[in-house]
N, C-alpha and C positions, 0 to 999 in steps of 0.2 A: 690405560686399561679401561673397558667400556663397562659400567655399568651391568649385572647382570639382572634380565631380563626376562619374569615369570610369564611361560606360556600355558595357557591352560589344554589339558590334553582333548584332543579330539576324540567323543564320542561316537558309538553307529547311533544312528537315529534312532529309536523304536517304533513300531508304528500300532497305536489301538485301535482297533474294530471291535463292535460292539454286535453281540451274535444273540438271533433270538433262539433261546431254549428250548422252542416247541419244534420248528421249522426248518432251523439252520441260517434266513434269512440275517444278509448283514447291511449294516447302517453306518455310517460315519461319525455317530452321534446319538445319546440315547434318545430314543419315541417309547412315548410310554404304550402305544398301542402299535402292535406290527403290522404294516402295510401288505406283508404279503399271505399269513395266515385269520389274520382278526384279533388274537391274543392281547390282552392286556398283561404290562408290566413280566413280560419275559425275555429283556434285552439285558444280558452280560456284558462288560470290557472284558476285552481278554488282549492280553500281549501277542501280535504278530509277526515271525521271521522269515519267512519260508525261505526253504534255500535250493537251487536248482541241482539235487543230486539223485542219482540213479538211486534204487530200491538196493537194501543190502544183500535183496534174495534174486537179482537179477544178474546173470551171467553178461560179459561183452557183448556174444553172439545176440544174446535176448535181447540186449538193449539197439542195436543196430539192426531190429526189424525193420523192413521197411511197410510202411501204412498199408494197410488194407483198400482195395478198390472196388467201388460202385459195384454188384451184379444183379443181373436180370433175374427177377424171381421166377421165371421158367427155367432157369440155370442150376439152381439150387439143388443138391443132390439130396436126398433124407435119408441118412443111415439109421439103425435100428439102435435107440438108445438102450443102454448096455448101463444096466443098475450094479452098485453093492449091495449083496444080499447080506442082513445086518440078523444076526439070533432073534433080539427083540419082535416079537410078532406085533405087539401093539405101534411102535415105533415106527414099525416098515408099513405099516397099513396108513398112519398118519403120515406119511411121508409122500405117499402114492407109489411104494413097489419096491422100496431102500435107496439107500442113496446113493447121487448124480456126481458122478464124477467132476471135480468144478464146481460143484456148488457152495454156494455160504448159509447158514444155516444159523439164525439168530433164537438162542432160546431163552425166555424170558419166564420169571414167576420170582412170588412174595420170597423175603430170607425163610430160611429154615424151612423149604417146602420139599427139597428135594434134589434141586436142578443137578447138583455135583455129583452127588450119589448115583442120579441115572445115568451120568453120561460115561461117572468112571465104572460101574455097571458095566455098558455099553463096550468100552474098552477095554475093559477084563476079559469078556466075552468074544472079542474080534483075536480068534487064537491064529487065523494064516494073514494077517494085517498087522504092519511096524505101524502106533499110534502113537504120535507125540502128544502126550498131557500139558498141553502148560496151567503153572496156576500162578498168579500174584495175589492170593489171599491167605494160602496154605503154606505150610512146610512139606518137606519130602518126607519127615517124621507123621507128622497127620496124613497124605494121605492114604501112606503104608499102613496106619493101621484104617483107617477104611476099608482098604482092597482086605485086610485080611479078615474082618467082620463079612465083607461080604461073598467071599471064599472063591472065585473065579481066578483064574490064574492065565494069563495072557503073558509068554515067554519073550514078546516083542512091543510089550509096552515102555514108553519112556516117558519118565518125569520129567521136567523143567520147571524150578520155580524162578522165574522172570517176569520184569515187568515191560523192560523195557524193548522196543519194537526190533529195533537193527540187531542185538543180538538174538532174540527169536528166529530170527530170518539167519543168523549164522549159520545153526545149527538145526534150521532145517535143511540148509544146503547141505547139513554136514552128513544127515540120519537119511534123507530123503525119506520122509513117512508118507505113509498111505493116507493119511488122517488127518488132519490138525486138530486141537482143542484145546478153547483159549478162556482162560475162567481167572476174572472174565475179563469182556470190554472195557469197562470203566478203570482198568487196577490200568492197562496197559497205556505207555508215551511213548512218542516217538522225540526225537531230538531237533527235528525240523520246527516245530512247536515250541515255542516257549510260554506256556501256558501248565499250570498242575494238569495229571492224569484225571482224568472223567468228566471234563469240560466240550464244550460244545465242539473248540475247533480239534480239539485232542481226539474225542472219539470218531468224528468225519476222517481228521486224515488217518488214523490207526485201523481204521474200516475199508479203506478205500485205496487202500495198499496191501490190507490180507484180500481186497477182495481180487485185485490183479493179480496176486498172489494163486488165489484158489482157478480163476480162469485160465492164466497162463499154465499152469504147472500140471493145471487139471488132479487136484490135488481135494477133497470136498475140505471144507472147514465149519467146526461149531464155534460160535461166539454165546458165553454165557451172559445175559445182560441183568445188571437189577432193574427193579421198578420202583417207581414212585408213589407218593401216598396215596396218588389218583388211580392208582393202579395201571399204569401207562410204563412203556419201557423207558429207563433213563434217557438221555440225550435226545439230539433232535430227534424231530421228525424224519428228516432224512436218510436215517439209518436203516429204518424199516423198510424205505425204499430201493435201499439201495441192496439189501440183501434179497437170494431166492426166496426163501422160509423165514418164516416168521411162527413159533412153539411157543404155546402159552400155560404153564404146567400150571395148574388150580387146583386148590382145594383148602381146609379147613386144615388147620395144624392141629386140634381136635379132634380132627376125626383119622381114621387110617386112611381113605380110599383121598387118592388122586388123579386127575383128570386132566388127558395132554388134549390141547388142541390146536391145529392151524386157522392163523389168521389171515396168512397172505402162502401160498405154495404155488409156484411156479411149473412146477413138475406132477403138480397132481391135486386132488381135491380138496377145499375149505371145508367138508361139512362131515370129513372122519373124526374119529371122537377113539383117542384110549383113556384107560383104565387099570390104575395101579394098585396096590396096597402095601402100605409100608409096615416094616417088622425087622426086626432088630437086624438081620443079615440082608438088609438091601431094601427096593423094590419090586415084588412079586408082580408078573401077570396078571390080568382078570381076565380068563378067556370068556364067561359066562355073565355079565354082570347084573343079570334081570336075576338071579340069585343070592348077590350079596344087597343088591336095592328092596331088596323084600321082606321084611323081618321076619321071623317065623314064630307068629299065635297061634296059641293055646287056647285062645277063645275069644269068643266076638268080641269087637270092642267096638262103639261108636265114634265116628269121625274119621275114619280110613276107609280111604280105596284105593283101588288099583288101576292103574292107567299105563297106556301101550302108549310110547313115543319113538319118535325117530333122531337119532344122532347122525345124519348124514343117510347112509344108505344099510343102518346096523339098528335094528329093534330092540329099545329097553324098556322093560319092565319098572317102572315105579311106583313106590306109596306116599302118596296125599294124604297128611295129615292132618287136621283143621277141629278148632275150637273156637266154639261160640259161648259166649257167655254175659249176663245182664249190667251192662254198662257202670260201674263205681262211681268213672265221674260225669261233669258233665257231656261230655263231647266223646262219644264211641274209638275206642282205637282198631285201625286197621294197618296188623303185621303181617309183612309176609317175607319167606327165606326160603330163598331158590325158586321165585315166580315173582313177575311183574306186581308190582302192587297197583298200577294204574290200570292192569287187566282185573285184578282181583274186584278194583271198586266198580267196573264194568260189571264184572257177572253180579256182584252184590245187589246192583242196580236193576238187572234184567231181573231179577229173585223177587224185589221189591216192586215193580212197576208190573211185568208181564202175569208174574205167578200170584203175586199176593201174600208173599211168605215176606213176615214185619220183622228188618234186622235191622231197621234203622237207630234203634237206641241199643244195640248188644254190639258185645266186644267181637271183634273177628281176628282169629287167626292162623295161621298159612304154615305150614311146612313140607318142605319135601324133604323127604327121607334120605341119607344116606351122606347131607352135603353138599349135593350138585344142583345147578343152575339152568334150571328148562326152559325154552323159549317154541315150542309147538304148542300151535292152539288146541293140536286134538286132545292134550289134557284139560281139555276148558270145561268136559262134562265130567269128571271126575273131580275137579275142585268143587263144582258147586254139587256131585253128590254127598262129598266129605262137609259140608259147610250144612247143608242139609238132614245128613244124619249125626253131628253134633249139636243140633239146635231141634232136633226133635227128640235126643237121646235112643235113636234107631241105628244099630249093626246094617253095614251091607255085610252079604253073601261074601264072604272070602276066598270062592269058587270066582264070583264076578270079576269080568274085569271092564273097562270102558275103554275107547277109541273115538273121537267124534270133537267139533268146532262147533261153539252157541253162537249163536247170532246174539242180535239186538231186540229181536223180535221177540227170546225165547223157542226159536227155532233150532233142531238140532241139523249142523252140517255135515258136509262129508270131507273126508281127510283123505292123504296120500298114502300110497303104499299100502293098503288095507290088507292086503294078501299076506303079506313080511308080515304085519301086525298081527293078524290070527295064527299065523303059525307058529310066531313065537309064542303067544298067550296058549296055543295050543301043548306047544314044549312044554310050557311050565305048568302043566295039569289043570289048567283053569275049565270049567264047564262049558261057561258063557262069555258072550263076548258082546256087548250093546254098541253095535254103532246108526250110523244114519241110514235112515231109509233110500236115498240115492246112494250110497255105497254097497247097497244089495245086488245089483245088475251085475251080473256075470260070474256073482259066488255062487249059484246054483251050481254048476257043475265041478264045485272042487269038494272032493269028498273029505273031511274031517272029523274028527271026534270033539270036536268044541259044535255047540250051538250059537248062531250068527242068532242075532236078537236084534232086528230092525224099529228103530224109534224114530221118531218125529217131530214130538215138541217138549221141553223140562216137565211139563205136569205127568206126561207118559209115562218117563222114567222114574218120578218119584212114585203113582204108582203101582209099579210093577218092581221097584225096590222095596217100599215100605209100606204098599197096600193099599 
């Protein structure tokens, strides 16, 4: 009899790749700086399997397509793209006109801002559309009572709490929906993966399998994404690229009013801008928002003006807050919220060098009103009339409003869209309206009930604000 003889069992191999977290970019081996975006120390291990199998949401026929071939772009036929018309007005305006059959739709913002609330909003509201809901963070208990907090009733809605990718993809073959939405990215794995959910290589392939998903089927899909402390959307980089949309919901958990905007849209414009308010049964429209951005006084106060901005191709009205006051300590503080702070210490500069007005040892500080984040220079003459009359303890006119870009020089500039600008300052009962003297040419013939107030350089405007 022979001796028995311990075999040790044969293992599969495993293989580690090591993924950077900004970019996608992969290495053999950790580098502490990535070669292909510049990041420092954002390479992972992560366990890799991949296995050669067809999608769980791909039929025989779909899989035995055969490749697409070269054509001539004089070939190319252009049919008339054919949108989903979505209730939401703000939504479908940030969208460019509703949504693209096939497309993928990445929306991103802080916890507790909202994201869930709009989209199942969104899908209570789509009453002749089957929407499939998935969540991997919810029960079917929570989000029933949501939908009944926020009172919309959609007869063809359907729940799924899943995380996982291949049965998602079952029972979509099963429901056939109009819709996907998938809350969110990060919660969902696939099986191809052996890596935890919300990882670099998890959310690439979980993305790039709804995304063949949403083109073949021509099916749209939302993916809800978290963000990071940096305020950036989880996972790579690549993700953003790889989806149409890119939805960035913002605002203050503090405050009610929130703020959609596109950062990447495919189908339509970066520079639309909505506006929400949240309240116990959901989030409300703002169809007016130069209304809720304006607080309504009862009497002058110093340090506020009013400034005409542009969100894209949509005029809002805001109030510029600003207090100055005699420096505590040594070294002066400059705060600002919802405005460049390295713009702020520009016009401070212009104030000090061009005008003569001495801020160098007082406190400065910046707000704009309501929460939101402006990046138009035409509010440049309104910060420093707010900066102005809290440091001389002078009211502006709250009939006034400004429009206009300072220079360096102290010179006042001219800004876009001027026309959209006075009409809405004219909407909103304002008298006047100060902008630059090159942006005079050609309002002569538009007849208004606002006065166009042409200026030229900061000494002017102060003035003819405070005499």
């Amino acid at each position: 009899m022979q001796p028995f003889k311990f075999q040790t069992p044969t293992l599969a191999k495993t293989r580690t790749v090591f993924f950077c977290q900004n970019c996608g970019a992969q290495s053999p081996k950790w580098i502490g700086k990535c070669a292909s975006c510049g990041e420092w120390n954002t390479y992972v291990e992560e366990i890799v399997q991949p296995k050669t199998e067809v999608a769980a949401w791909k039929t025989p026929s779909s899989a035995k397509q055969k490749a697409p071939r070269a054509q001539l772009l004089n070939d190319i036929s252009i049919a008339d793209e054919h949108r989903i018309r979505i209730p939401d007005n703000e939504l479908q305006r940030v969208l460019g006109g509703g949504l693209v059959p096939g497309s993928i739709i990445l929306f991103g913002g802080e916890p507790g801002i909202g994201k869930s609330t709009l989209l199942l909003q969104l899908a209570l509201q789509l009453n002749n559309l089957k929407v499939l809901y998935v969540s991997g963070e919810e029960s079917e208990q929570q989000i029933k009572l949501r939908a009944n907090r926020i009172g919309s009733k959609n007869k063809e809605l359907l729940i799924l709490t899943e995380t996982s990718l291949e049965n998602i993809f079952k029972q979509t073959a099963e429901t056939n929906p109009n819709l996907l939405i998938i809350d969110s990215i990060q919660t969902v794995f696939t099986s191809k993966i052996e890596s935890s959910p919300g990882s670099v290589s998890q959310i690439r392939e979980c993305a790039s399998e709804l995304l063949r998903f949403a083109k073949e089927s021509s099916t749209p899909v939302f993916l809800i994404g978290h963000i990071t402390k940096e305020g950036t959307i989880a996972g790579p980089k690549v993700l953003e690229h790889m989806v149409d949309t890119v939805l960035q919901f913002e605002g203050d958990r503090n405050h009610v009013y929130r703020i959609l905007r596109a950062t990447k849209n495919r189908f339509g414009s970066t520079a639309e801008l909505g506006i929400y308010e949240m309240s116990g049964d959901g989030l409300r429209e703002v169809s007016n928002p130069s209304e809720v951005l304006i607080s309504q006084r009862d009497e002058k106060l110093s340090g506020t003006s009013i400034a005409v901005t542009m969100e894209g191709i949509r005029p809002l009205l805001i109030e510029v807050q600003a207090l100055v006051s005699s420096a505590v300590y040594g070294t002066p503080q400059r705060s600002s919220t919802g405005f460049d702070l390295r713009r702020l210490s520009m016009l401070l500069a212009v104030l000090e060098k061009r005008c003569g007005f001495h801020l160098g040892t007082k406190d400065v500080f910046l707000n704009i009103a309501g929460g939101i984040r402006v990046e138009d220079p035409a509010i440049d003459l309104a910060v420093i009339c707010s900066v102005l009359s809290s440091n001389e303890d002078l009211p502006v006119d709250p009939k006034i409003c400004l429009a206009a870009e300072v220079g360096l020089n102290g010179e006042i500039r001219p800004v876009t869209r001027v026309e959209q600008r006075i009409s809405e300052a004219e909407k909103m009962g304002f008298s006047q309206i100060l902008v630059s003297k090159y942006n005079v040419k050609g309002l002569e013939k538009l007849k208004k009930n606002i006065e166009i107030v042409p200026v030229a350089r900061v000494e002017d405007v102060f003035a003819l604000l405070f005499g």
